[in-house]
Backbone as JSON, one array per atom type, in Angstrom:
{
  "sequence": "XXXXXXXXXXXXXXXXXXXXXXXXXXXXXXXXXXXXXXXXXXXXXXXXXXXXXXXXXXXXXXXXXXXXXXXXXXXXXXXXXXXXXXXXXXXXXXXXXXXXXXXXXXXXXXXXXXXXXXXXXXXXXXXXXXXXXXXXXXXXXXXXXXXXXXXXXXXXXXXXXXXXXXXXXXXXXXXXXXXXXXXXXXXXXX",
  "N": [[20.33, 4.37, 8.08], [20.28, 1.96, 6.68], [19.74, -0.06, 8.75], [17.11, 0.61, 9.16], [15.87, 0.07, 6.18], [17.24, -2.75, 5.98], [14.98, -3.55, 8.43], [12.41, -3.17, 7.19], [12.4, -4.55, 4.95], [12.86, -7.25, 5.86], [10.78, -6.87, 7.45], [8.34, -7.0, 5.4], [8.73, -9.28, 4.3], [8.08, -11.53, 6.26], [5.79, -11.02, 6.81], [4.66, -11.26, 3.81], [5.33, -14.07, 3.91], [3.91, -15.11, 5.94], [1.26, -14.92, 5.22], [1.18, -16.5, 3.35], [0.94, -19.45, 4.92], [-0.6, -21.79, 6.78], [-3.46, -20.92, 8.9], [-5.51, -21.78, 10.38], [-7.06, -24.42, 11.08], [-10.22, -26.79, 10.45], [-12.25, -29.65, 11.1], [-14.78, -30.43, 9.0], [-17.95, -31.69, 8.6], [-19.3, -33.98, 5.53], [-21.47, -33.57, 3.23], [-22.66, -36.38, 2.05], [-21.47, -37.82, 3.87], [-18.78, -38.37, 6.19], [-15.91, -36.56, 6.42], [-14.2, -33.32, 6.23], [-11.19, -31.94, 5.9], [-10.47, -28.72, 6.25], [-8.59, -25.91, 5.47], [-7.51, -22.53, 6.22], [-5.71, -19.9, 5.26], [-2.94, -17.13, 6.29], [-3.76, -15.57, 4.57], [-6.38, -15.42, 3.89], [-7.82, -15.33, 6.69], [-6.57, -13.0, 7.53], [-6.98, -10.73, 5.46], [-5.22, -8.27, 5.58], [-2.57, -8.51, 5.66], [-1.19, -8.83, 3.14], [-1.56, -6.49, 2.22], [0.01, -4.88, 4.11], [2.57, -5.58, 3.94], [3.44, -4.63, 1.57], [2.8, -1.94, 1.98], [5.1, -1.35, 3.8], [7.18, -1.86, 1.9], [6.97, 0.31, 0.31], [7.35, 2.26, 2.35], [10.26, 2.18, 2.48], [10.44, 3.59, 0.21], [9.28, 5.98, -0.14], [11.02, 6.76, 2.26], [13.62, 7.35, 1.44], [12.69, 9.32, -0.42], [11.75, 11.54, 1.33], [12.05, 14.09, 3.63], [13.23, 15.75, 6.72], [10.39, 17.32, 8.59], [8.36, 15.47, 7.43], [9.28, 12.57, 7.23], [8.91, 12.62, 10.1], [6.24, 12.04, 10.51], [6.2, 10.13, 8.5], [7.28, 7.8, 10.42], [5.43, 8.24, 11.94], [3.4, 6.57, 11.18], [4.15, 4.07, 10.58], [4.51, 3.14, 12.97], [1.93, 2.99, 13.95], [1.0, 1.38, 12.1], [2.94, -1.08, 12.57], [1.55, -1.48, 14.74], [-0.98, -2.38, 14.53], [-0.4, -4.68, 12.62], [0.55, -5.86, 14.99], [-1.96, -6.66, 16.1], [-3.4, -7.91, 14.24], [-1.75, -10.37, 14.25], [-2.18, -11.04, 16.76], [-5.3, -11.51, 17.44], [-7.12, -12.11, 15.07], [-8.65, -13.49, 13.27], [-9.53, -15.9, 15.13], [-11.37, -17.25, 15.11], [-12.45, -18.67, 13.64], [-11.48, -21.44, 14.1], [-12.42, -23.21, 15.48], [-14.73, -23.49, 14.81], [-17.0, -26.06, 13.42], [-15.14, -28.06, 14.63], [-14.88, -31.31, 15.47], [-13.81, -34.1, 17.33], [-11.84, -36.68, 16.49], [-11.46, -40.25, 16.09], [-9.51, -40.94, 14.11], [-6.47, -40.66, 13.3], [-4.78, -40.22, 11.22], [-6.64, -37.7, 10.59], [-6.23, -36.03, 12.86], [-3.32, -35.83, 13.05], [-3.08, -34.01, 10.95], [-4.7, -31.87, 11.62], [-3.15, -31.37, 14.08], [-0.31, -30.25, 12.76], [-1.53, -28.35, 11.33], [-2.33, -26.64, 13.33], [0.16, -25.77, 14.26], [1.63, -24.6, 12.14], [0.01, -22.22, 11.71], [0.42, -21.26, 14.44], [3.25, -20.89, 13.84], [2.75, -19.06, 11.69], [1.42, -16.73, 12.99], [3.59, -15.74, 14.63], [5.28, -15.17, 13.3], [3.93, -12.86, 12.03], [3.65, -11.25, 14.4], [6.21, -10.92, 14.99], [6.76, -9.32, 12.82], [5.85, -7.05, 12.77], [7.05, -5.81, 15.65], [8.99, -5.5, 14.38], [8.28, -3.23, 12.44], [7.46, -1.16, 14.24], [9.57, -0.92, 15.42], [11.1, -0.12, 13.19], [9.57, 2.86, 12.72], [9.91, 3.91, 15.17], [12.53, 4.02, 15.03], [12.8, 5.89, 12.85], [11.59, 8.65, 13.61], [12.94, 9.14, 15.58], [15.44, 9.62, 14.68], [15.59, 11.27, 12.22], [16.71, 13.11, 10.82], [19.0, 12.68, 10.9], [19.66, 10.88, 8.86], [20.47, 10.14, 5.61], [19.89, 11.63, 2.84], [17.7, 12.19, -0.16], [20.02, 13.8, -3.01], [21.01, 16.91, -4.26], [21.51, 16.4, -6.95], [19.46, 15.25, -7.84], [17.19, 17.13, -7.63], [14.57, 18.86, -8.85], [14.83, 21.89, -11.47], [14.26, 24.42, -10.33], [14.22, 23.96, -7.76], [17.07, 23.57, -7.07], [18.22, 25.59, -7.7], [17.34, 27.0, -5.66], [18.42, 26.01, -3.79], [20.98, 26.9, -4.28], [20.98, 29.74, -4.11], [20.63, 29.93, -1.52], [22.5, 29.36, 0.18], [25.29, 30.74, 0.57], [27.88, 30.03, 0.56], [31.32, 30.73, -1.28], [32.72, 28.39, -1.61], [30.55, 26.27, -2.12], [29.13, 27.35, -4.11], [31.13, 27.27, -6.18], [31.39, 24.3, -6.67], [28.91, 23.77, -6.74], [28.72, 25.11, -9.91], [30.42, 22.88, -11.24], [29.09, 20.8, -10.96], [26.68, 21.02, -12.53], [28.08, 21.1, -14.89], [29.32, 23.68, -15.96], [32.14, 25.81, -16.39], [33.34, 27.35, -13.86], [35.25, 29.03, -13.52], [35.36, 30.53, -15.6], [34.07, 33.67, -16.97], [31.72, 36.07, -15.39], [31.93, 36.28, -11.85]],
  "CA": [[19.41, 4.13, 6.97], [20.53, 0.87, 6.45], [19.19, -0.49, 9.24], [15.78, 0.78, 8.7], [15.79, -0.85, 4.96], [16.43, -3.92, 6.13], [13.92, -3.92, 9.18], [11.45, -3.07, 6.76], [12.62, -6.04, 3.75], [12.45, -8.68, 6.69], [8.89, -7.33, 7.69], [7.43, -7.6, 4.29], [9.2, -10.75, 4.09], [7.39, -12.38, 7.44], [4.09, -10.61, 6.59], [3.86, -12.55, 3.14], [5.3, -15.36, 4.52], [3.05, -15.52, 7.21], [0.04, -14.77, 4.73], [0.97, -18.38, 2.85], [1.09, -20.26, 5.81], [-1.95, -22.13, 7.08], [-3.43, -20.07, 10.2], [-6.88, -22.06, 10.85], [-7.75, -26.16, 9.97], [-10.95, -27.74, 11.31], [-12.5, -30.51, 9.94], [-16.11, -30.35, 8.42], [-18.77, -32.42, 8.17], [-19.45, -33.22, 3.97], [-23.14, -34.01, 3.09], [-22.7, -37.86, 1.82], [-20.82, -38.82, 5.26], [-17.39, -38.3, 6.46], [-15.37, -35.46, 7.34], [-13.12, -32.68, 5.02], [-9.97, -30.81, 6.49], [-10.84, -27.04, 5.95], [-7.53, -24.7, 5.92], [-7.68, -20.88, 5.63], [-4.38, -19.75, 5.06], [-3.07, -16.28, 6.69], [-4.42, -14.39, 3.76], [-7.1, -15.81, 4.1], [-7.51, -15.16, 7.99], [-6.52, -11.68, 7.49], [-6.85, -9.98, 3.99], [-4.26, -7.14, 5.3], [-1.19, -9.04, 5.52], [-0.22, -8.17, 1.77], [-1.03, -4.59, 1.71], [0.91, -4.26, 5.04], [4.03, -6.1, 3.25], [3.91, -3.46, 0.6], [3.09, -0.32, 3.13], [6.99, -1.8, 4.33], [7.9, -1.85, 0.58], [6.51, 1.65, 0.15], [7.72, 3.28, 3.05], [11.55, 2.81, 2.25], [11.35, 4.62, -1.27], [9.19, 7.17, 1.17], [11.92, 7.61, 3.5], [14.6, 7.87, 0.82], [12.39, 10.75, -1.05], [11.47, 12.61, 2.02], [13.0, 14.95, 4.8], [12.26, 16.54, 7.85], [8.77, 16.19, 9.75], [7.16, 14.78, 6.93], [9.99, 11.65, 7.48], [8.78, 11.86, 11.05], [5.01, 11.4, 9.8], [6.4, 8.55, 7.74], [7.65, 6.55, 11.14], [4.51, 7.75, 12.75], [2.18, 5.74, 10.17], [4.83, 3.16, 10.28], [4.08, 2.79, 14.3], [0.8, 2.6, 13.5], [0.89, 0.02, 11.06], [2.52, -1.82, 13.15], [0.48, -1.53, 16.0], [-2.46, -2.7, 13.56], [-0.18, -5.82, 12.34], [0.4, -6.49, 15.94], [-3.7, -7.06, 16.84], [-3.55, -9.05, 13.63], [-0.85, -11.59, 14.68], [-3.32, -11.56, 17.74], [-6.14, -11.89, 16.95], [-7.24, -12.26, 13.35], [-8.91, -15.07, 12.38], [-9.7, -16.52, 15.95], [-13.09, -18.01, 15.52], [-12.54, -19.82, 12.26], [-10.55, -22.59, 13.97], [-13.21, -23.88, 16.22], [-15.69, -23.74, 13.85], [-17.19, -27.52, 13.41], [-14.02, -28.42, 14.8], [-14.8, -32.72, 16.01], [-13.17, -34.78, 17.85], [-12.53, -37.96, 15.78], [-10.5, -41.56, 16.78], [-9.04, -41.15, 13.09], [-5.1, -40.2, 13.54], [-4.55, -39.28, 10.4], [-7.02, -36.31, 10.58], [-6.12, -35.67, 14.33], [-2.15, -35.46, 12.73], [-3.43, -32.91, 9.92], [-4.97, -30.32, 12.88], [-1.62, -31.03, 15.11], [0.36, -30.09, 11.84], [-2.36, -26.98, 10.82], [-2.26, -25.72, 14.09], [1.68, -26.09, 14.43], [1.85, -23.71, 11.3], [-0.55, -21.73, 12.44], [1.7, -20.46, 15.47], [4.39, -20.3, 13.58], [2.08, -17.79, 10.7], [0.75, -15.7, 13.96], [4.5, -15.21, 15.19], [6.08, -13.99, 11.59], [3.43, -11.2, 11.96], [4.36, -10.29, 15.77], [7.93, -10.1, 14.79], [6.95, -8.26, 11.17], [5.16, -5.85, 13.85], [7.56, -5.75, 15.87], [10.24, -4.69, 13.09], [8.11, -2.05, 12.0], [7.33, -0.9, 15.1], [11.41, -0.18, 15.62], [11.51, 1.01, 12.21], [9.29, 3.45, 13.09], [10.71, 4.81, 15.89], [13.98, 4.5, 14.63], [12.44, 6.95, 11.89], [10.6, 9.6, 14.32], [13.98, 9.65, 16.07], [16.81, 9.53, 14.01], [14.59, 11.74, 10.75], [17.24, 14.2, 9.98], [20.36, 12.11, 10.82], [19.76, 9.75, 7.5], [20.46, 10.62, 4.28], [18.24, 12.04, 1.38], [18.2, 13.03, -1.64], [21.38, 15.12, -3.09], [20.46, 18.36, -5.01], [21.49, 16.72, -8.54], [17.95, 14.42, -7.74], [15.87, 17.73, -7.41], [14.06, 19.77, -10.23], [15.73, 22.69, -11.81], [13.73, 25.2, -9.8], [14.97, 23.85, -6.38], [18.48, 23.32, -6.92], [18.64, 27.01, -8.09], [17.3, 28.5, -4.71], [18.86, 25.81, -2.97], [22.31, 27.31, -4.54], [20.68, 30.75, -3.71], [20.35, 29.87, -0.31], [24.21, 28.75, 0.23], [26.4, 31.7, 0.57], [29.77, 29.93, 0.34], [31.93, 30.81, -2.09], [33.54, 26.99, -2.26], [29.96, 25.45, -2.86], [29.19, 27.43, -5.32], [32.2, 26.4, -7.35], [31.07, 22.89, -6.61], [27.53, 23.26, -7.75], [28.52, 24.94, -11.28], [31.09, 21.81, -11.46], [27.92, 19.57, -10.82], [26.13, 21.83, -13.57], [29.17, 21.49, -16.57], [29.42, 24.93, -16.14], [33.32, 26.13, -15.62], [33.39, 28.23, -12.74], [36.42, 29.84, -13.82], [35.17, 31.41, -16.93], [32.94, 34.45, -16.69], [31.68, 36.59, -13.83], [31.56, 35.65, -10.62]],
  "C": [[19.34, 2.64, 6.64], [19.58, -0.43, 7.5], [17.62, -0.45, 9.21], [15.03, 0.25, 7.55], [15.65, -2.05, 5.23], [15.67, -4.66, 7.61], [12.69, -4.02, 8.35], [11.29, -4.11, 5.46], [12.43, -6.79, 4.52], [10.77, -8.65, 7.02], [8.37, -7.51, 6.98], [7.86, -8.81, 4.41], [8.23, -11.79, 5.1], [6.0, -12.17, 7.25], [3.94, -11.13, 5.04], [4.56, -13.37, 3.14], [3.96, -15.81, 4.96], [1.58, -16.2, 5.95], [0.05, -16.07, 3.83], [0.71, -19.11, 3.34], [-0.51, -20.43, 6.46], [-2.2, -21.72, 8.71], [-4.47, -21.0, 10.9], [-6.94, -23.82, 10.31], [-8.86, -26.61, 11.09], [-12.0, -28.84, 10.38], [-14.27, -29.94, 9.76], [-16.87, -31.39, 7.81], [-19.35, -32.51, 6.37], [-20.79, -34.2, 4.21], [-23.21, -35.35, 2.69], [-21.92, -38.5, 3.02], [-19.13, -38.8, 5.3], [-16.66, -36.94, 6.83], [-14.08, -34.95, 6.52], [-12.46, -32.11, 5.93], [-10.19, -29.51, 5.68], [-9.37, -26.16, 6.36], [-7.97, -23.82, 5.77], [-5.84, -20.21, 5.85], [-4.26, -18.37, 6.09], [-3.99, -15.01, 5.79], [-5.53, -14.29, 3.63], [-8.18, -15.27, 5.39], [-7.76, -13.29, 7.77], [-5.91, -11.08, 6.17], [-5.67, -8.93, 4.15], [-3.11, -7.4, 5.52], [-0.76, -8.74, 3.94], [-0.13, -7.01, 1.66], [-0.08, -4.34, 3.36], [1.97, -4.56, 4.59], [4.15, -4.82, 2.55], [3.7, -2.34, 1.1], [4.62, -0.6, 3.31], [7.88, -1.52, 2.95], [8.07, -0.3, 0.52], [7.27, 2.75, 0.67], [9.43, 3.33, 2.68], [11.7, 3.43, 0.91], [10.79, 5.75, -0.54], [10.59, 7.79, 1.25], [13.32, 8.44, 2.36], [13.95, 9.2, -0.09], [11.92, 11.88, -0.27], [12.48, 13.2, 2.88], [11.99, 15.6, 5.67], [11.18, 16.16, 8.1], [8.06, 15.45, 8.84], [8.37, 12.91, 6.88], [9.42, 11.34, 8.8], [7.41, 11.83, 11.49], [5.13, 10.28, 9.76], [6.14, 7.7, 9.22], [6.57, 6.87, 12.11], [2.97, 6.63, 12.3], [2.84, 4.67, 10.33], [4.43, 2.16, 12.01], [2.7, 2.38, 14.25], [-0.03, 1.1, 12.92], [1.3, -1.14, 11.43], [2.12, -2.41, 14.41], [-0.48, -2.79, 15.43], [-1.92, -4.25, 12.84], [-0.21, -6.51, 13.85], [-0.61, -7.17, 16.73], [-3.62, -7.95, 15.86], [-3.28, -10.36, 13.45], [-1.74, -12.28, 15.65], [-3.97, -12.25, 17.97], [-6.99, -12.02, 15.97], [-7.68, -13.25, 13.39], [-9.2, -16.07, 13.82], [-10.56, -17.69, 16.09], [-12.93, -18.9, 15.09], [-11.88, -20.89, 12.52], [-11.39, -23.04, 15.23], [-15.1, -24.06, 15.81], [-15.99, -25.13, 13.08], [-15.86, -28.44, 13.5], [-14.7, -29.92, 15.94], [-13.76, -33.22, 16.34], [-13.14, -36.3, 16.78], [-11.24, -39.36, 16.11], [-9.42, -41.18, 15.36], [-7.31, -40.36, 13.35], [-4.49, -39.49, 12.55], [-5.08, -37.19, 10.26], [-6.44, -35.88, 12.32], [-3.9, -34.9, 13.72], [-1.83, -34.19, 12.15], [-3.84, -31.79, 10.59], [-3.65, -30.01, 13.73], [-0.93, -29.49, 14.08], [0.21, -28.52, 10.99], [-1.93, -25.96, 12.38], [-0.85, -25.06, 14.38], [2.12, -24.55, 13.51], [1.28, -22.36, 11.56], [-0.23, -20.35, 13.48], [2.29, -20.06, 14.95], [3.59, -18.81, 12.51], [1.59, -16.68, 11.74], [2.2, -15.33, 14.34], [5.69, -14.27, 14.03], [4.89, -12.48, 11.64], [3.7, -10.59, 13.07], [5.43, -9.77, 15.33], [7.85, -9.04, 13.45], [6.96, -7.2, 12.2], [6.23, -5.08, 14.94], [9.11, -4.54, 15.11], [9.49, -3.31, 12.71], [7.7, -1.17, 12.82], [8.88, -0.03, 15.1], [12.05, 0.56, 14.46], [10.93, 2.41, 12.2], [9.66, 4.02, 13.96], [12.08, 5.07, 16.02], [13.93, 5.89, 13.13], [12.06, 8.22, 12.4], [11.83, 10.16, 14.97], [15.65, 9.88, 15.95], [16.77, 10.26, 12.63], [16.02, 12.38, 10.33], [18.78, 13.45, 9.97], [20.76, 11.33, 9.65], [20.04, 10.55, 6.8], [19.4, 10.86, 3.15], [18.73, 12.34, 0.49], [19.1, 13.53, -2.05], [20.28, 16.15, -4.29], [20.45, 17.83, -6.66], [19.74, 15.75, -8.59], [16.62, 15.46, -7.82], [15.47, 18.07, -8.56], [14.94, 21.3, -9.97], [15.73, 24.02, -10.83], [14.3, 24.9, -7.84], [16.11, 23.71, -6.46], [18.77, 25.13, -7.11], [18.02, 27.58, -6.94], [18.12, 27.43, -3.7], [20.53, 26.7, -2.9], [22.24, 28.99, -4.04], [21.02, 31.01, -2.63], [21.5, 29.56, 0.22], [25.19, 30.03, -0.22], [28.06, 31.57, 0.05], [29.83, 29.73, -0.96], [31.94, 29.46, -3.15], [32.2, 26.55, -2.88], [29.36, 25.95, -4.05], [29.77, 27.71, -6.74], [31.4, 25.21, -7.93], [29.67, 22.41, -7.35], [27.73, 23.99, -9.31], [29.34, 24.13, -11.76], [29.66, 20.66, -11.7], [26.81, 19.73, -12.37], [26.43, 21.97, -15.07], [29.54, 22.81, -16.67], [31.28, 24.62, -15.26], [33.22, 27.31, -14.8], [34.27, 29.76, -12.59], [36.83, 31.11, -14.88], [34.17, 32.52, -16.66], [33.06, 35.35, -15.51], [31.11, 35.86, -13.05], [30.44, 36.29, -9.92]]
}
């Protein structure tokens, strides 16, 4: 379980990272003469870098409130998702960085594209690896569903704990669940 938590805290973490980080710079011609540096950030680039951070947020209170196949649902949406971050690391935002993109003697602006593009990389490779992570959290979810931990019985409603106790023959646990209950076990009929 643990491991799955924090695959899925590092991928939000890289996916809004990433989405701060400048993905695109080209310069642009301005109407009185000269030439503006144009960023677009990742969020910019690609609007679904925040809601995929918080799908990652999402899915571990998920995993901790579900069980069984609908857990191995969860890590198939989770594959999914990041499949769908992985095209975005891709290609996302491709065009917009050759878009009135000049050549100019000026070093300063020539430093400012190095410097954009530089970031750039690094904002396209925090979403591979988010993708990546949720990728393995996902199939560490699809194939490991019932081995984690869930819920305990005092977390359910009144109505499920009472057929789960139904459903439990032994003696010992149901000592244990009218201990869990305040009820003495010892008093009364059995």
């Amino acid at each position: 379980m643990w491991l799955f938590v924090l695959a899925l805290l590092a991928a939000a973490a890289a996916l809004g990272g990433s989405s701060l980080l400048t993905w695109t710079a080209y310069l642009q011609e301005r109407p009185g003469g000269g030439y503006t540096l144009v960023r677009h950030t990742g969020a910019e680039a690609s609007p679904a870098l925040v809601p995929l951070a918080l799908v990652c947020l999402a899915a571990i209170a998920a995993v901790v409130a579900l069980a069984g196949w609908l857990r191995r649902v969860l890590g198939a949406l989770l594959v999914a998702a990041g499949l769908g971050a992985a095209w975005i690391g891709v290609f996302a935002g491709r065009g917009a960085a050759g878009a009135g993109a000049q050549v100019l003697s000026s070093q300063q602006y020539q430093a400012q594209l190095r410097d954009s593009a530089l970031t750039g990389v690094l904002g396209r490779g925090l979403v591979v690896l988010a993708a990546l992570l949720v990728i393995g959290a996902g199939v560490l979810l699809v194939l490991r569903a019932s081995a984690m931990p869930r819920l305990g019985s005092s977390y359910q409603t009144p109505g499920a704990a009472r057929a789960a106790r139904r459903a439990s023959a032994d003696p010992d646990r149901e000592l244990w669940n009218a201990l869990s209950e305040g009820h003495d076990p010892t008093v009364g009929e059995r």
